[in-house]
C-alpha positions in Angstrom: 112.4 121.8 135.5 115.5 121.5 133.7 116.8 123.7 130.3 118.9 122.5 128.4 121.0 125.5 126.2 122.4 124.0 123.3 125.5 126.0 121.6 126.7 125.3 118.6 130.5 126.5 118.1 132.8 127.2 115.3 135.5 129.7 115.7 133.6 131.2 118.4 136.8 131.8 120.4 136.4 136.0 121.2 132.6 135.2 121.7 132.2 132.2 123.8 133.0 133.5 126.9 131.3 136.8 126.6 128.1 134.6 125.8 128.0 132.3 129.3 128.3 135.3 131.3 125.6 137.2 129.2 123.4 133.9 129.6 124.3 133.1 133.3 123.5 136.9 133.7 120.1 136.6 131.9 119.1 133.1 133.8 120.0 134.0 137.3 116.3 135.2 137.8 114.7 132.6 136.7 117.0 130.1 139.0 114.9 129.6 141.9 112.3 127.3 139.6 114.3 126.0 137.0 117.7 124.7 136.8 119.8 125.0 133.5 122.9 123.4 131.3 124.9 124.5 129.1 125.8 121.9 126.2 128.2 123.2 123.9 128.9 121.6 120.8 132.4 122.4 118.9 132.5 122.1 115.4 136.0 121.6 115.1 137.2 125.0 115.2 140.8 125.6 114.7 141.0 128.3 117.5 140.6 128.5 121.3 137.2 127.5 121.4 137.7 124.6 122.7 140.1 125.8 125.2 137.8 128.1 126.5 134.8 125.6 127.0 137.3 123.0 128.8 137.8 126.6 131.5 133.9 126.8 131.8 133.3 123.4 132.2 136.2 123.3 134.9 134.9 126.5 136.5 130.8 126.0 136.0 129.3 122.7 136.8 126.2 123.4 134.6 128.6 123.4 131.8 128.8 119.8 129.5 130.5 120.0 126.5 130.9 117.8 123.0 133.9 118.6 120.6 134.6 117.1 116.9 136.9 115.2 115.1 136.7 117.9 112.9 134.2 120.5 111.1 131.4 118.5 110.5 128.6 121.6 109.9 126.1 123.4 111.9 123.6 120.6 111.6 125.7 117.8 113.5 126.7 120.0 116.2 122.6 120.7 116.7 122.3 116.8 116.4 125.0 116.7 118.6 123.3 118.8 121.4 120.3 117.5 121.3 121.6 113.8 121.7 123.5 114.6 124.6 121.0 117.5 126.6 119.7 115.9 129.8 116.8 119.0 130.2 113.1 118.6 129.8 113.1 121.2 127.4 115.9 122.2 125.3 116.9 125.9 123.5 119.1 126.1 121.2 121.0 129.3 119.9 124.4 130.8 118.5 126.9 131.3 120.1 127.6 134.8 118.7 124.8 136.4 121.0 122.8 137.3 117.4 120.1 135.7 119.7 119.1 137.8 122.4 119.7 135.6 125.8 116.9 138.0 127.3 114.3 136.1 124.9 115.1 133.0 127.0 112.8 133.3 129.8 110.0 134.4 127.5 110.3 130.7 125.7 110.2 129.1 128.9 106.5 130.7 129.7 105.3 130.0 126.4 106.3 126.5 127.2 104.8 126.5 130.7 101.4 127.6 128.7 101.5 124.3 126.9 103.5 124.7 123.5 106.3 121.9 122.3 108.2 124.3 120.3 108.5 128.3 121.2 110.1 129.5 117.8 111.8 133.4 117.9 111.1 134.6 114.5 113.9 137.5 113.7 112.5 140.2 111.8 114.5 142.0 108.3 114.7 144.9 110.3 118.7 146.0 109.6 118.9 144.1 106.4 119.9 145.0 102.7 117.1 145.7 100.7 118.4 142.9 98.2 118.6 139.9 101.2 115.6 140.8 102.4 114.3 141.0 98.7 115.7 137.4 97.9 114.7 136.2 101.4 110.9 136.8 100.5 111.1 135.6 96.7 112.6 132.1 98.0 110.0 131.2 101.0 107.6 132.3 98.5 108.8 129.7 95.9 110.0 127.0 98.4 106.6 126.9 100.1 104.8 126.3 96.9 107.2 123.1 96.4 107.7 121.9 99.6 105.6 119.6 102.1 105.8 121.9 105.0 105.7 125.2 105.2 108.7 127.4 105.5 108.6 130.8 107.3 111.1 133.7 106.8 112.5 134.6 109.1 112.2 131.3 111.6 115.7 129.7 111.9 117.1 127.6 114.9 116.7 130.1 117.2 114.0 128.0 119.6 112.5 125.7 122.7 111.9 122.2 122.1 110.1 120.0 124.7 111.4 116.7 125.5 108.9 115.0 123.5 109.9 117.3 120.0 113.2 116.9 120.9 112.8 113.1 120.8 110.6 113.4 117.9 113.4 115.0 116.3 116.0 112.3 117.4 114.1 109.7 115.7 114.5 111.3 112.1 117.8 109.6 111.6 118.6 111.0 108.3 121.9 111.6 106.8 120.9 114.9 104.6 119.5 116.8 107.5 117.6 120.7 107.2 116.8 121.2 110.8 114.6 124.3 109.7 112.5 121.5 108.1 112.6 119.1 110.3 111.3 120.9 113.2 108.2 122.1 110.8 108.0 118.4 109.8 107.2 117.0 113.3 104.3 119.4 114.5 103.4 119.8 117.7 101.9 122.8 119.6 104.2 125.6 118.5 104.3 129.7 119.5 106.0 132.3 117.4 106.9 135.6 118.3 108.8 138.3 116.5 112.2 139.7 117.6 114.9 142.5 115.8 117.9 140.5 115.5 121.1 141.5 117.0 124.6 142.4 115.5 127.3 140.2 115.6 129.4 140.3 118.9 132.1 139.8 116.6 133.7 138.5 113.6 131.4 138.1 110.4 129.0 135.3 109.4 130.4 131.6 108.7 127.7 131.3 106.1 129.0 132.8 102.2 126.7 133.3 99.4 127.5 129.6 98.0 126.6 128.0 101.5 123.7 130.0 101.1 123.0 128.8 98.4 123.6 125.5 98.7 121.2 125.7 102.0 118.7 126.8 99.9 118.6 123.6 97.9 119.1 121.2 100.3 115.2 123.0 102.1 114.0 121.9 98.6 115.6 119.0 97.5 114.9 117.4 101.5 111.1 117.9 101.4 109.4 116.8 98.4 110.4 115.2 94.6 108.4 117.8 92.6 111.3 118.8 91.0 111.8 115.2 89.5 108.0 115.4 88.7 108.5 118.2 86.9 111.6 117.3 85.0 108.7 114.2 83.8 106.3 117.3 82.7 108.9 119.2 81.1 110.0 116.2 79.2 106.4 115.3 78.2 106.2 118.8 76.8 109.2 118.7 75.1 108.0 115.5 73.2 104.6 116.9 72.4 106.5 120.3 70.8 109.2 118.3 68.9 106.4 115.6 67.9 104.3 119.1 66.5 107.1 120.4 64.6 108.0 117.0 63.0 104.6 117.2 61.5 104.8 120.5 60.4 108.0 120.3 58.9 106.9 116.7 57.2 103.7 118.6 55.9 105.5 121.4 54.3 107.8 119.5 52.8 104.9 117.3 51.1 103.2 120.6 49.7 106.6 123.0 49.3 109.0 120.5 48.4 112.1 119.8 50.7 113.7 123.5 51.0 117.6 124.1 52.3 117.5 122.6 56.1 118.0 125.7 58.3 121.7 125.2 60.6 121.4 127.8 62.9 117.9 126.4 64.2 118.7 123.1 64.3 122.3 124.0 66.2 119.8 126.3 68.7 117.0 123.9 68.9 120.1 120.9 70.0 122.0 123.0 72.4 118.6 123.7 74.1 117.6 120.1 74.4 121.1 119.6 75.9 121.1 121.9 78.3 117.6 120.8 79.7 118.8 117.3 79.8 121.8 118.7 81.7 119.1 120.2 84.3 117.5 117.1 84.4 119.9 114.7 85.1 121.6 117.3 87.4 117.8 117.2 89.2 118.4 113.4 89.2 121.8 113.7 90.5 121.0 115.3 94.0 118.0 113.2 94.6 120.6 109.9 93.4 123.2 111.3 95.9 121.0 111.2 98.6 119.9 107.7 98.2 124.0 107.4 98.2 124.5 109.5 101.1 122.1 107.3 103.1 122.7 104.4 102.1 126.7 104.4 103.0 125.0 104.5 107.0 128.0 106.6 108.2 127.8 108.9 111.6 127.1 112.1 111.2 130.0 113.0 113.2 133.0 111.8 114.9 133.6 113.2 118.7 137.5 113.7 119.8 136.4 114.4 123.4 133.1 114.5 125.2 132.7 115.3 129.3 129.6 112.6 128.6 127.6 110.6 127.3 124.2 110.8 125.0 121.2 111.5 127.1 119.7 107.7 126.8 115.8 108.5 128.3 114.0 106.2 126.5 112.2 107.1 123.4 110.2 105.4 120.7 113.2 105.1 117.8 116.6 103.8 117.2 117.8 102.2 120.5 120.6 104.3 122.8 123.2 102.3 121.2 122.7 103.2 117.6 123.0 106.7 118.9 126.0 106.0 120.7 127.4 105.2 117.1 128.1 108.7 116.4 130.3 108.6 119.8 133.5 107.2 119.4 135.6 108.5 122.3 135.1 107.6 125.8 134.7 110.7 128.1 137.4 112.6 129.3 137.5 114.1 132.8 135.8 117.8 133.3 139.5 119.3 133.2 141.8 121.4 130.6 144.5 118.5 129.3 148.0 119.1 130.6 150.4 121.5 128.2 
């Protein structure tokens, strides 16, 4: 059997190394029954990341390797992986040894047992009361939203079999929440609990507002209850105003028309307008989707590649729509000449 590790990369130039030899370390065991690759993926990192993966791949033959035209985000570079990983299963996990290389061989006997996804679920253990606090609110809200169910804790941190991996290969969508995706296509899945590790160095690429940001896209990718709600909301708003128009109407017929009142009418219109701010911004990210995928482009451009996209076939597009995102021809296993 062959695994496939796919590593993401982005400014993982102090790291990189340090994590093939804690991997080979952690795989040698296991070699006598299964073979392994490494696939790494750079995200157009700025440093020697690069650099170093062109010495692995020259120095370790398991080594393949996919580099961008530029940063494109974590999600391409998984996309990337995947697309190009030969293995009959595939892991995939960061490059900045946060997940524990020892959990590897664990995954692959849960997958021996019959499971299409082996999913490492990192406890809080470690983290500030507030994150862990916010952590719990969101999955809490988010599952009561969305069409699959969200767990805290669960990230990208697993083993795919071939056939999820495909499955995951023919959900060609621009927008892509991997976290969401791999809930979204099933299959027999194990979980098991680990205490997450601290950075081998250098701090998180992820700020609050790509946080953030993250956040939405898991809601905004899964469901449109928040345009259904912007239609309650504005229902609600009609029945209120269309109460208060016959109040004010009935008063007047049995009081007499009194002074209008400024300061609640002045409330009563910059509330309206900021709700129908919220609304059309609701109706903004769902309409910049649409646009998003509708423009067809690739969801990244690769400067240099040791290969090509694995092309087993699979029910979905065809090998040369995937070869679309692939617009370099590959380069020999060797650094470039200074």
């Amino acid at each position: 059997m062959l695994i496939s590790l796919v590593v993401p990369c982005f400014h993982e130039a102090d790291t990189v190394r340090r994590f093939h030899d804690r991997v080979t370390r952690e795989i040698g065991p296991l070699a006598p029954t299964t073979a392994f690759e490494f696939v790494y993926v750079d995200d157009g990192s700025r440093d020697d990341t690069l650099t170093h993966i062109r010495e692995l791949a020259a120095t370790d033959a398991r080594v393949r390797y996919v580099s961008f035209s530029r940063n494109f985000g974590k999600e391409a570079a998984m996309l990337a992986g995947l697309r190009h990983a030969t293995g009959d299963a595939v892991v995939i996990m960061d490059a900045d040894l946060q997940h524990p290389p020892e959990l590897i061989g664990r995954m692959i006997s849960l997958h021996a047992q019959g499971h299409d996804q082996v999913v490492a679920r990192r406890n809080r253990t470690g983290d500030r009361f507030t994150r862990a606090l916010t952590a719990r609110a969101y999955y809490r809200l988010v599952n009561r939203l969305v069409d699959v169910e969200f767990v805290d804790g669960v990230g990208d941190f697993r083993l795919l079999s071939r056939r999820a991996v495909d499955a995951v290969l023919r959900l060609t969508e621009y927008n892509r929440f991997s976290k969401g995706l791999f809930a979204w296509i099933g299959f027999p899945t194990a979980t098991f609990s680990y205490e997450n590790e601290v950075r081998a160095q250098g701090r998180s690429k992820y700020t609050f507002g790509k946080l953030l940001n993250y956040g939405l896209d898991g809601v905004l990718s899964f469901n449109d209850k928040p345009l259904r709600a912007a239609l309650y909301l504005g229902l609600a708003l009609l029945t209120v105003a269309g109460l208060y128009t016959a109040w004010i109407v009935g008063d007047a017929l049995v009081n007499g028309v009194d002074t209008p009142g400024y300061v609640t009418l002045l409330v009563a219109v910059t509330a309206f307008s900021g709700v129908q701010m919220v609304m059309l911004g609701v109706i903004g990210e769902y309409v910049g989707r649409i646009y998003y995928e509708t423009k067809r482009r690739p969801h990244f451009l690769v400067s240099e590649t040791d290969g090509e996209p694995h092309t087993r076939p699979y029910p979905g597009p065809a090998a040369s729509q995937l070869m679309n995102d692939s617009l370099v021809e590959p380069v020999a296993r060797t650094t470039p000449a200074a």
